[in-house]
N, C-alpha and C positions, 0 to 999 in steps of 0.2 A: 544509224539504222543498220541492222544486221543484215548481210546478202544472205540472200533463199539459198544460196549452193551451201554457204556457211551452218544452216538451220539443215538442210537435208543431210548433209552430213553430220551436225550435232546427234538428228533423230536416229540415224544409223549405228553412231557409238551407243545410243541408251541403248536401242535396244539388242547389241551385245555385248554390250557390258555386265558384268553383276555386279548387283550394289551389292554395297557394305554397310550393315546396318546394327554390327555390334553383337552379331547372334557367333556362337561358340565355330556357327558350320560355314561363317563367310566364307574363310579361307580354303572351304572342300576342292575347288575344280582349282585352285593354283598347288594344293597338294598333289593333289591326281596329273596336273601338269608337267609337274618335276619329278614327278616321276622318280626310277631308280639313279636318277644323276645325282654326282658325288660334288660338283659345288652350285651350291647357291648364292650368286651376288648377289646383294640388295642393297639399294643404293640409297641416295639421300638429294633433293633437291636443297638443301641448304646445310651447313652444320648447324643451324639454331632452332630445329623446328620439333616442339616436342612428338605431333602427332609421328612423324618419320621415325624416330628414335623408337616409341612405344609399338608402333604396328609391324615394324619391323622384329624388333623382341619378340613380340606375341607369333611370326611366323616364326620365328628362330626357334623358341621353344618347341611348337608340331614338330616342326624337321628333327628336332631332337628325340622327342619321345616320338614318333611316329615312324622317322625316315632309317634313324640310328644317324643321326651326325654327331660327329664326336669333337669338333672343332670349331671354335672360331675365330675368326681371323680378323682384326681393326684396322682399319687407319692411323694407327698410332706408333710411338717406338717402341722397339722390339724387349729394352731391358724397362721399362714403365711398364708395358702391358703384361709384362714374363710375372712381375709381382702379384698381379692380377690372380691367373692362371697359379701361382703356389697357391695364393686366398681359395679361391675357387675348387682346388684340391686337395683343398686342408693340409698342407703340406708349409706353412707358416705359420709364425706368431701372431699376424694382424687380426685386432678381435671382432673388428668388421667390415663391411664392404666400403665403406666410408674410408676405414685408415688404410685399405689394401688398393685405392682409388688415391690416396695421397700423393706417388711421385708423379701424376701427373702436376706440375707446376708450373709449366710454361704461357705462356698465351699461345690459345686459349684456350685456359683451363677450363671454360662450361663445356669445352666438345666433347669429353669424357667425365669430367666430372660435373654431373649432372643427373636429376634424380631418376631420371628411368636409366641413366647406366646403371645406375644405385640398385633399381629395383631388381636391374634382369640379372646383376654379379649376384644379388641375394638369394632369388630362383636359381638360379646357376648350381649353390654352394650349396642351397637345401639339395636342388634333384641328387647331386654328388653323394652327398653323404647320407641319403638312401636308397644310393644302390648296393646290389650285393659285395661279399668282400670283395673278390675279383673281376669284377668287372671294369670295364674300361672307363674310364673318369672324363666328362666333356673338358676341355682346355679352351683358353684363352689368350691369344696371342697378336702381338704387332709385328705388321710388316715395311713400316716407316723407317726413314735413315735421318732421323736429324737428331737423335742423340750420341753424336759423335764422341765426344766427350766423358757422357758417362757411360757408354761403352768401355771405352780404353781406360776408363778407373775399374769397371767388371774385370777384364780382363787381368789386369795387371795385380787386384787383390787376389783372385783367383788364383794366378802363375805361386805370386807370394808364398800360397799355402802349401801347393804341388812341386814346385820347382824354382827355388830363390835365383839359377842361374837362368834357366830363361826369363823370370820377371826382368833382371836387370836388362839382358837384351833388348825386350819386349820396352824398358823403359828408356834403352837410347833411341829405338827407332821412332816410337814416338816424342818424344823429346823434341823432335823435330818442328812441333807445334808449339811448344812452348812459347818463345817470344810472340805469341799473335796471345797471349794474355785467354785463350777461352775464345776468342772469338773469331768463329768461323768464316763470316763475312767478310772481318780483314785478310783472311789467311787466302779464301776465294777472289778479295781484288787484291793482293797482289803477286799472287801465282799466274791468275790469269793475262796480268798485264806485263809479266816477266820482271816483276819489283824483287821478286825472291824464287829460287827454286822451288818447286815443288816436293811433298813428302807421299808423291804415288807409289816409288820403287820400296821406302819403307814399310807403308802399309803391306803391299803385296807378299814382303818376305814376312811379314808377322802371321799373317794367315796361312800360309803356305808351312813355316815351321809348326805354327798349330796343328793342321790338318796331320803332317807328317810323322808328329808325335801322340797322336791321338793314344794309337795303341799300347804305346810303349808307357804312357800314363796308369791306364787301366788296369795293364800287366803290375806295374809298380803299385799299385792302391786299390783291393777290388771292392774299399768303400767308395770309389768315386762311382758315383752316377752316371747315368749315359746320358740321361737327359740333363746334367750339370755341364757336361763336357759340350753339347749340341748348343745349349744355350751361350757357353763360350764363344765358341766357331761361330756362333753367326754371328753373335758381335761382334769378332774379327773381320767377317765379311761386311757388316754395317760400316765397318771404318774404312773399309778399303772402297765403300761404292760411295759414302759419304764425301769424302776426300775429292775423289771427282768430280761429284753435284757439285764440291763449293766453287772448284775449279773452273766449271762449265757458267757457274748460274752468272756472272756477269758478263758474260760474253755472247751468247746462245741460248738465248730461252727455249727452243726447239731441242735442244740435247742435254739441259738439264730437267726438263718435264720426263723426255725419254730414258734418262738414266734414271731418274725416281723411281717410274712406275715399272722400268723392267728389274730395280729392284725389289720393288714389293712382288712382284711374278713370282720373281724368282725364290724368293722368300719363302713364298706359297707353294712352289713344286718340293723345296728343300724339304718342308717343316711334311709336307702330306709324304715323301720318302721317309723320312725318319719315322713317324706315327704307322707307315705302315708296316712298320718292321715291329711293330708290339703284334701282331696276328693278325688282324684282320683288313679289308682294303674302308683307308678314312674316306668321310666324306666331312665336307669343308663349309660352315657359311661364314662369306665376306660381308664386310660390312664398311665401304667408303661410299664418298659421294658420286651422283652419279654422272660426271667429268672423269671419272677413273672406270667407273662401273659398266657405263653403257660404250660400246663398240666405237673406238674413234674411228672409224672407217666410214660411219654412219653423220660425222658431223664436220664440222670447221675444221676441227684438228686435226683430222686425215687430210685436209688439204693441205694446211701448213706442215703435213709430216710428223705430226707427235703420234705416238701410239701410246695406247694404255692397259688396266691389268684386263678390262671386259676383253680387250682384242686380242692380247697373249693368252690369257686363259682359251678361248676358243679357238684360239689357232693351236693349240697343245693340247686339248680336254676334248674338241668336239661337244656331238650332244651331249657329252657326260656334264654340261655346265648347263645354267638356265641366271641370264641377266634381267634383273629385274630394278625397274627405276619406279622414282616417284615424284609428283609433280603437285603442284599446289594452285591456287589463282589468286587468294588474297589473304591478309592476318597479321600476324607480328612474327620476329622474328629475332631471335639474341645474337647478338652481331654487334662490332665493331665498327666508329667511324673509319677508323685507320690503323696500323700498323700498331700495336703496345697501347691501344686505344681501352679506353673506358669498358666495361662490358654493359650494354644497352640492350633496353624491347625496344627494338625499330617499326613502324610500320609499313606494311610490304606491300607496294602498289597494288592494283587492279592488275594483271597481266595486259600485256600489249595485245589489241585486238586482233595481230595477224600471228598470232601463238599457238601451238599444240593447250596452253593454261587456258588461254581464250575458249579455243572449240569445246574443251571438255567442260568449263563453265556454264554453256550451252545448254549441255544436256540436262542440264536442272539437277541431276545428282548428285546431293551432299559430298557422296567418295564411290567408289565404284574401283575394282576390278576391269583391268583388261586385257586379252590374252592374245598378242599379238601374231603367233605363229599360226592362224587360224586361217586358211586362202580363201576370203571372201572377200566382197566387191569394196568393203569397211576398210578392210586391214589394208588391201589395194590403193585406196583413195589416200590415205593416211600415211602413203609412202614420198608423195610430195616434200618436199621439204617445208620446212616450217619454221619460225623463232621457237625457240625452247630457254628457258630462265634458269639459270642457275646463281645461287648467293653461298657463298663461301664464310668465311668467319669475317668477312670485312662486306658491309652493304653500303651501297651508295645510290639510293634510291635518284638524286639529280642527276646521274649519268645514266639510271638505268638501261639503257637500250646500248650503249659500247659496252658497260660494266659488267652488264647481266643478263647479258644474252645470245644467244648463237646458231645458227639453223643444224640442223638436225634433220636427219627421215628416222623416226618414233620405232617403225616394226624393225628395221635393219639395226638399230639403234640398242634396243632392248626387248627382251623374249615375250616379256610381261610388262604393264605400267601398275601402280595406285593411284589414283588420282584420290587428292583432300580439297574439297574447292575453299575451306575456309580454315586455314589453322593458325596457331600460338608458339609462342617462342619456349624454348626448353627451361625448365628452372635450374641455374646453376645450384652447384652446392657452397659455392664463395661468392662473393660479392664485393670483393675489393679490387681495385687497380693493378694493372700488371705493372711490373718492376722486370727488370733489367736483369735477368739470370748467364750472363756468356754463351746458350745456343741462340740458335736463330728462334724465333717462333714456329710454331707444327703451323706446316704447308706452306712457310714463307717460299718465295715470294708470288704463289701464285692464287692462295687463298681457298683452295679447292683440294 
């Protein structure tokens, strides 16, 4: 039996919640919401859930035609996603969203390749390529670091082309990795456990010579691009914050969560400098789950000391940001039993009765809208702390409650919620087994 406090407060969220009912004008008051702010996170309660992936899109699009956002920004690596972003501005050979979706191949590949990325890279490339000649082109971009590796092949073909004596440099310092075969994890235990030296001081002078030569590049070749050379630089940077994640991740899960996600921050202020040096001031929508999205100040993780990008963004953006999550109660969901596991439709419990998924269940509404910066007795009450669910690319519905859960206060948490009470698992675009590629898996080891 449900407690009456439980139902008074259910009947409070309906009725300030706005449903969502599929009509073109749902999303009016979280437009009007956001206002003139230059980023939008929008988060994700699971990687596998199609509704999140699509309703997400469909606000990413307004903010694009509505707001002028010229940017977006993934949960993914930064030279996979870069391939994206040429597709996207016609500035490639790939003949569709499909093959320009290709270097994603890691596990797990449904997180991005999957059909509503599919759909919204193919809206992407149409709105592109009917804008005027000169206008500014939406971009597509990751702020991930676990492609170490093919970084440091970016880099080094690139050096090749511009400068044979720095590539060689450029290939002793990495060199340094060589004997760990490709793979990072070995290279992460046994740095961390002092089995071998570390290659932090290499990476550092490889970036550092880049940056230093920038100019003198440009001055030599005034076909190179600026935006060839920026996408370089930060894959120098991915190797050099990568390096450290591998360093950190066996020893410290608290300071490799925080070097992650203050690299994708960081990523995020770099890439909105650069873009605003085409004319005019960017605005940004993010698109990770919402364990990076929503305020760890607001949850578990501010306890244990991790911080994420919702927390740095608003400690550097202020109101110029608006965090928005979304939350589910029950359905399927494409997910993994473990680690290089199978890709499965799981089925996604009931939410735990003492949940933020629970209460909004409650309110009998399908999905609904909710606007949390609103000071009423609602938004008030709702500041309790609560279980809050999150499923990453790995689901383990028998642990649910350690695996997939964590308290949370909802309005401190995130600016805005979605609530889906019933959704489905995303459709990949593959359907075969992962295999063993030499990175780690995207988001290992934390699944989020």
């Amino acid at each position: 039996m449900v407690d009456a406090t439980i139902i008074n407060l259910a009947d409070a969220v309906r009725k300030s919640a706005y449903q969502l009912t599929g009509a073109i004008a749902d999303y009016n008051p979280l437009m009007h919401f956001i206002g003139n702010a230059r980023f939008a996170l929008i988060g994700e309660a699971s990687h596998g859930t199609h509704e999140f992936y699509e309703q997400r899109a469909e606000i990413t699009k307004r903010l694009i035609q509505e707001k002028g956002f010229t940017a977006v920004a993934i949960e993914a690596d930064w030279p996979d996603t870069y391939r994206v972003n040429r597709y996207v501005q016609g500035a490639n050979d790939d003949p569709t969203p499909a093959e320009a979706l290709s270097s994603f191949q890691r596990f797990p590949t449904w997180m991005w390749r999957n059909t509503d990325v599919l759909n919204f890279v193919n809206w992407l490339r149409e709105y592109n390529d009917a804008l005027p000649e000169n206008a500014i082109k939406v971009g597509f971009y990751g702020l991930d670091l676990y492609s170490m590796y093919i970084s440091i092949e970016a880099i080094l073909n690139y050096l090749d082309k511009i400068d044979p004596e720095a590539a060689q440099r450029a290939r002793y310092r990495y060199s340094c990795f060589e004997h760990f075969g490709e793979d990072t994890q070995t290279y992460g235990y046994a740095t961390s456990f002092g089995l071998t030296k570390s290659c932090e001081q290499e990476v550092i002078n490889q970036l550092q010579e880049l940056q230093q030569r920038t100019a003198e590049y440009i001055q030599k070749d005034s076909r190179i691009k600026a935006d060839e050379l920026f996408f370089i630089e930060q894959n120098a940077r991915l190797v050099k914050n990568a390096e450290a994640y591998y360093r950190a991740m066996f020893t410290d899960r608290v300071s490799s969560w925080n070097i992650r996600d203050r690299h994708m921050a960081e990523t995020l202020e770099r890439l909105v400098d650069y873009l605003d040096r085409q004319g005019q001031q960017t605005k940004v929508v993010v698109w990770e789950h919402n364990s990076h999205i929503g305020d760890a100040r607001a949850t578990d993780m501010g306890t244990l000391g991790e911080v994420n990008v919702g927390q740095l963004v608003r400690d550097r953006y202020g109101s110029d940001s608006v965090l928005i999550g979304f939350t589910t109660y029950i359905g399927t969901v494409t997910a993994a039993s473990n680690w290089g596991g199978t890709t499965e439709l799981k089925q996604v419990r009931s939410a735990l009765p003492v949940s933020y998924e629970a209460l909004f269940h409650q309110t009998g509404l399908p999905q609904f809208l909710l606007l949390l910066r609103n000071d009423n007795p609602v938004i008030a009450n709702l500041r309790q702390p609560r279980l809050e669910r999150a499923i990453g690319v790995i689901y383990q519905p028998e642990t649910e409650r350690i695996s997939h859960y964590f308290y949370a206060r909802l309005p401190e948490q995130f600016d805005a919620v979605v609530h889906i009470d019933d959704t489905k698992g995303v459709q990949p675009l593959d359907r075969t087994a992962y295999s063993e590629m030499g990175e780690p898996p995207e988001t290992f080891p934390f699944a989020v």
